[in-house]
N, C-alpha and C positions, 0 to 999 in steps of 0.2 A: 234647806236649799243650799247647794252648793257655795263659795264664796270665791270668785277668780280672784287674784290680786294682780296690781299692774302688769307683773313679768308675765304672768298667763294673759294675759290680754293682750301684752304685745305680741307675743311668740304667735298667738291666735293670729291676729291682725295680719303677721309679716308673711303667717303662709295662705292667706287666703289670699294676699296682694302680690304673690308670687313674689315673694324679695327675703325668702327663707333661700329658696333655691331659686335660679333662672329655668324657666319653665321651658319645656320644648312644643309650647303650644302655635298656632299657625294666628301669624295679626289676626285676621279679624275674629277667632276664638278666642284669643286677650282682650282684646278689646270690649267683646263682647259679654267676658266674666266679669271684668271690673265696672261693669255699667257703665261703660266713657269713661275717655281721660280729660280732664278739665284741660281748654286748649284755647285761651283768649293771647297768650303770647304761640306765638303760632309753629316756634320748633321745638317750645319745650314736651311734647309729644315723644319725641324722639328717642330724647333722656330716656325719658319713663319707660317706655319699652325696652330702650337697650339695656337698662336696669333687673328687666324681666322675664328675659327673654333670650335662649338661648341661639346664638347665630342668628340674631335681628343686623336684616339690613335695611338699612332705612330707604333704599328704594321703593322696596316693596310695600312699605306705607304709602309712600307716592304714588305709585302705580292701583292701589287700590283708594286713591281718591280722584283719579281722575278717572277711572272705571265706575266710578259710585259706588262700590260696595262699601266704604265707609263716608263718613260727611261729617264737616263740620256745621252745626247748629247752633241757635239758645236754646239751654232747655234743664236743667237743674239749677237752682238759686240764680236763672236770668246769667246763668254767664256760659261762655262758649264749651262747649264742651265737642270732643270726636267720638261719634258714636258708629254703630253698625248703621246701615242702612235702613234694616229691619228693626231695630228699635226705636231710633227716630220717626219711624212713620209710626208705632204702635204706643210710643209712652205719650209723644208731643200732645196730643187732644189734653190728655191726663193734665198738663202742665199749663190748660191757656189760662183757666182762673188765677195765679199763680203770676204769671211772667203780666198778664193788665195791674193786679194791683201794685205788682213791683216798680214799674212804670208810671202807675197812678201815684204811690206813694213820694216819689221824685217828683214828679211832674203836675199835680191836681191842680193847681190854680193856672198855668199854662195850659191845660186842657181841657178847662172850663168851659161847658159849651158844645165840646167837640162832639158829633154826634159818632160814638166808636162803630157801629155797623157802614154807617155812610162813609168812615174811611178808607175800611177794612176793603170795602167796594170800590171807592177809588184809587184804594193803592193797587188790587188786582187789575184792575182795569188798564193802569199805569203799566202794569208787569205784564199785559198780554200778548206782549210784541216778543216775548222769549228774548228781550237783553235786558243782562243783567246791571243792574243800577247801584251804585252805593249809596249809603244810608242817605248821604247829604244832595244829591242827585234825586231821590226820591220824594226828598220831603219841598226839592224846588219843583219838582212835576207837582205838588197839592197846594201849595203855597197861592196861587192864584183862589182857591174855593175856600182854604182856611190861613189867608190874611197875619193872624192876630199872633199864634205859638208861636215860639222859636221852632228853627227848624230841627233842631235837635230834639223838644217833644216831640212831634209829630214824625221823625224817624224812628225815634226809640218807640213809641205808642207801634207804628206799625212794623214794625219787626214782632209785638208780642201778640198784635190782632193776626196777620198772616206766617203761617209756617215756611222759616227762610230757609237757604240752604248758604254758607258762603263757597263760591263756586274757587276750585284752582285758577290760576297759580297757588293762591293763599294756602301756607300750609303744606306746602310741599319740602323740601330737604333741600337747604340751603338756598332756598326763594324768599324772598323781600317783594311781597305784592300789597296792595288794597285791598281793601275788602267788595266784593261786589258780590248782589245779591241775585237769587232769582228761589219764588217760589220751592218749597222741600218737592210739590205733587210735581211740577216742571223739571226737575233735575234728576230725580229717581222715577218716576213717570208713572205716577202711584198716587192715590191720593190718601194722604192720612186717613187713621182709621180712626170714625167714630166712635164716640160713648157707646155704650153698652145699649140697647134699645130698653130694657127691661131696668133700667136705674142701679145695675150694681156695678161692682166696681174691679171687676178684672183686672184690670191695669195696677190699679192700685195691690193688692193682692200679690201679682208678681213681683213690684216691684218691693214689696217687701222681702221675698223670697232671695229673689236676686240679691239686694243691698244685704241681707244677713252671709248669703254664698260668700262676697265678697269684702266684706266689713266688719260681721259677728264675731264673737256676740256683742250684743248693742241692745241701748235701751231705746225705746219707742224719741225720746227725744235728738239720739245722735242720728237717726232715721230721717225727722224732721231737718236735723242741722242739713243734711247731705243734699235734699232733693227741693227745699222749702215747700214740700206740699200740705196743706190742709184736709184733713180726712181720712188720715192714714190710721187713727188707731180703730177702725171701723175694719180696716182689711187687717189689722192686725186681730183684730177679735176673732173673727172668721176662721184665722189659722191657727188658733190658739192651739187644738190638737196636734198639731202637727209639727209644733216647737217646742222647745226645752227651756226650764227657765235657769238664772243663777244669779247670782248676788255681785255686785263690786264692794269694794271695800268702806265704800260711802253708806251699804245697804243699797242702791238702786236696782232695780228687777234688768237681766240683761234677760234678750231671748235669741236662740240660735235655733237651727237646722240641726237635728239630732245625731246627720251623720257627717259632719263638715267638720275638718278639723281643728284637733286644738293642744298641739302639739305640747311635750314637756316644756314646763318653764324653762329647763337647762338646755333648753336644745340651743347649740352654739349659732348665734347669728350675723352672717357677714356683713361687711362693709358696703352700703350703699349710696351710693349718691342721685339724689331726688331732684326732678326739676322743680322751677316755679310752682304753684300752686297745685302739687301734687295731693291728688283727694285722698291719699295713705292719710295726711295731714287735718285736711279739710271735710273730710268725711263723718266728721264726728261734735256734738256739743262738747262732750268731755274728751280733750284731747291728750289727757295724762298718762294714756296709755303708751304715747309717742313722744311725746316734747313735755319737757318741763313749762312749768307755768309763767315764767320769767321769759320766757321768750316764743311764748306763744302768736307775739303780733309779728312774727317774722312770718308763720305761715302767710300772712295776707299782705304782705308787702310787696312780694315778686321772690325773696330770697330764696334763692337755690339751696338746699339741706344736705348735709351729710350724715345719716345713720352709721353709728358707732355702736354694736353688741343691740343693736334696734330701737337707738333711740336717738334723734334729733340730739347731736352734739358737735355741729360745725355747719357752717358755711360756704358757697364756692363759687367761684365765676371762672373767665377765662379771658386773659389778656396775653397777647403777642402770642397764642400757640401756645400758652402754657396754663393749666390747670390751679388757681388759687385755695387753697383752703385756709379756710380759719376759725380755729377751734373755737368750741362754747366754755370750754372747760378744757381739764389738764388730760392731755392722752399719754399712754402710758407709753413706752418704750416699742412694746406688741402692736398696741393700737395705730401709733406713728408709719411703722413698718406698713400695717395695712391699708390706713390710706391711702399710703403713698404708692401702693402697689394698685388698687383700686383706682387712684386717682392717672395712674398711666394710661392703664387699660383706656381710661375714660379718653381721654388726650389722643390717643391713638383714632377711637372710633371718631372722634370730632374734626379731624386732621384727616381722614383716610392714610394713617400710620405714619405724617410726614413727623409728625412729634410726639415726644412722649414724657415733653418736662412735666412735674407737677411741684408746687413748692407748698409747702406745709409750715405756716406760718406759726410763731410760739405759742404753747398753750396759755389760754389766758391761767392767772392765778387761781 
C-alpha cells in the first residue's frame, strides 16, 4: 500500500481546501465543497473565503444569508458552523444523537429529570409565534414548567432537541449582532429531512464522501474528529469499493476518492492566512499534516494562523488598520517578503483598501 508522507498530505489537504490556488468557484459552491465553514465567531467566515476564493466579495456572503441560501447552524462537534441551506436541512437529523449527548455530557446532573420530548414540545410551542428568541429569552419562556436547570442547560439542551437556524444581522460583513434564534423548518421553509425510513444510513455515506472530496485523504478517525459522529465506519464499510487506500507514515490506513486530487509533494504553496477555527486545521485527529505538535492548542484557542510553504508557522490579528503577524519560527528573507505581501492584500480586503500596513514581527529563534 502506498505510503503518503506529511508533505503529500499537505499538498493533498491544501488543494482540496482551495488554498493551493484561489478557486474561481461561486459562495455557495465553496461553501458547499468544504462541508461548512466553522463560524461561531461570526466574521471569521470572511477570511476563510477571501483566503479561497477568487474576487470574493464579502457582500455577497451577506446577501446570500439574508436570502437563506446559506445559514448559520449547530451542527458538526456542536459548534456553529455556515452551511448551504440544502445541507443543513439534509445532514441536521444525521447529527441529533450527537449534539443531546454533547449537551448531556456538559449538563447531566442540571438535566436530571428533564423529560427531553416534553421540551423539545415546549420550546416549539414557545417558537410558534415566528419571533425569533435568544438562547437566554428562551430558556426564561420554559423556566416556569422546569424551575430547577440553570438557564443555560435548558437553552443549550434545546438548541440540540430543535433544528435552529441563527437568523441575520448575525454574521453579516461588518455586523456586531446577537444571536437570535428561530426554527431551521421556519427560516428556510422546509422541514428537515428525516432518517432513512428503511434503517440506513445515506446521510452518513455522503457525508463520508464529501469530508474525503474536501479533507482526504484521511483515516476513519480524523473523519470522526471533524463531524463527532457515531456510526460512520458502517458508511464507510459500504463504500469501501469505491475508495482507495494508503498508509501515513505512523502506518495508519488513509482512504480517499480515487479521482480527487493529490497534488506533487513539490508543488509550490502560497502564503495563507487562516481565520479563527479554521476546519483546514480542525478537520482532522492527526493534525501533523498542518501544524506542528507544539502548537497544536492554538488551533482551539481562537488564534488566527498563518501558512507558510502549507504549514501553520505564524500568527495574526489586526490593530489600528494594521495587519499583525508573528511568527512560529524563523522565516526566511523569501518567506518575509511573502507575508508581508499577503499580509497587505489581507489589510486591503479588511479596510475596503483604506490600508495596507502589515508589520511582521521578528522571527522567533
Amino acid at each position: 500500500m502506498t505510503i503518503l508522507d506529511a508533505r503529500a498530505l499537505n499538498r493533498a489537504t491544501l488543494a482540496r481546501q482551495l488554498l493551493l490556488d484561489r478557486a474561481d468557484l461561486s459562495v455557495p459552491d465553496a461553501v458547499a465543497h468544504l462541508c461548512g465553514l466553522q463560524a461561531q465567531e461570526p466574521q471569521e467566515p470572511f477570511v476563510g473565503l477571501w483566503s479561497r476564493l477568487r474576487g470574493f466579495e464579502p457582500e455577497t456572503l451577506s446577501e446570500l444569508l439574508t436570502r437563506r441560501r446559506l445559514v448559520r447552524t449547530h451542527l458538526m462537534r456542536r459548534t456553529v458552523h455556515l452551511l448551504t441551506a440544502e445541507d443543513a436541512l439534509a445532514w441536521r437529523t444525521r447529527h441529533d444523537t450527537m449534539l443531546r449527548q454533547r449537551v448531556l455530557g456538559a449538563y447531566r446532573r442540571q438535566l436530571d429529570g428533564v423529560d427531553l420530548d416534553e421540551l423539545a414540545a415546549a420550546g416549539r410551542a414557545v417558537l410558534a409565534d415566528g419571533e425569533p428568541r435568544s438562547m437566554s429569552a428562551l430558556a426564561r419562556a420554559l423556566a416556569d414548567r422546569w424551575p430547577q436547570p440553570a438557564p443555560q442547560a435548558l437553552g443549550e439542551m434545546l438548541l440540540a432537541l430543535v433544528p435552529m437556524a441563527q437568523l441575520p444581522p448575525r454574521g453579516l460583513w461588518r455586523t456586531s449582532a446577537g444571536v437570535r434564534n428561530l426554527p431551521l423548518s421556519t427560516w428556510l421553509g422546509r422541514d428537515v429531512d428525516p432518517p432513512a425510513p428503511d434503517g440506513s444510513d445515506p446521510v452518513g455515506a455522503a457525508l463520508v464522501r464529501r469530508y474525503l472530496a474536501a479533507f482526504g485523504p484521511a483515516a476513519s478517525a480524523d473523519l470522526r474528529a471533524w463531524c463527532g459522529l457515531a456510526g460512520l465506519p458502517t458508511a464507510v464499510a459500504t463504500l469501501r469499493d469505491q475508495l482507495v487506500g494508503f498508509r501515513d507514515e505512523r502506518g495508519r490506513e488513509l482512504l480517499d476518492l480515487p479521482d480527487a486530487p493529490r497534488p506533487d509533494p513539490d508543488t509550490p504553496a502560497p502564503v495563507r492566512f487562516l481565520p479563527a477555527f479554521d476546519n483546514v486545521v480542525l478537520g482532522y485527529h492527526d493534525r501533523s499534516r498542518i501544524i506542528d505538535d507544539q502548537h497544536r492548542g492554538l488551533s482551539v484557542t481562537g488564534a488566527r494562523l498563518v501558512l507558510v510553504d502549507g504549514r501553520v508557522a505564524g500568527t495574526w490579528d489586526v490593530a489600528a488598520g494594521t495587519v499583525m503577524v508573528t511568527p512560529l519560527r524563523g522565516f526566511s528573507r523569501g518567506e518575509r517578503t511573502a507575508v508581508a505581501e499577503e499580509g497587505r492584500r489581507l489589510a486591503a480586503f479588511l479596510s475596503d483598501g483604506e490600508s495596507h500596513r502589515v508589520q511582521v514581527a521578528a522571527s522567533s529563534p
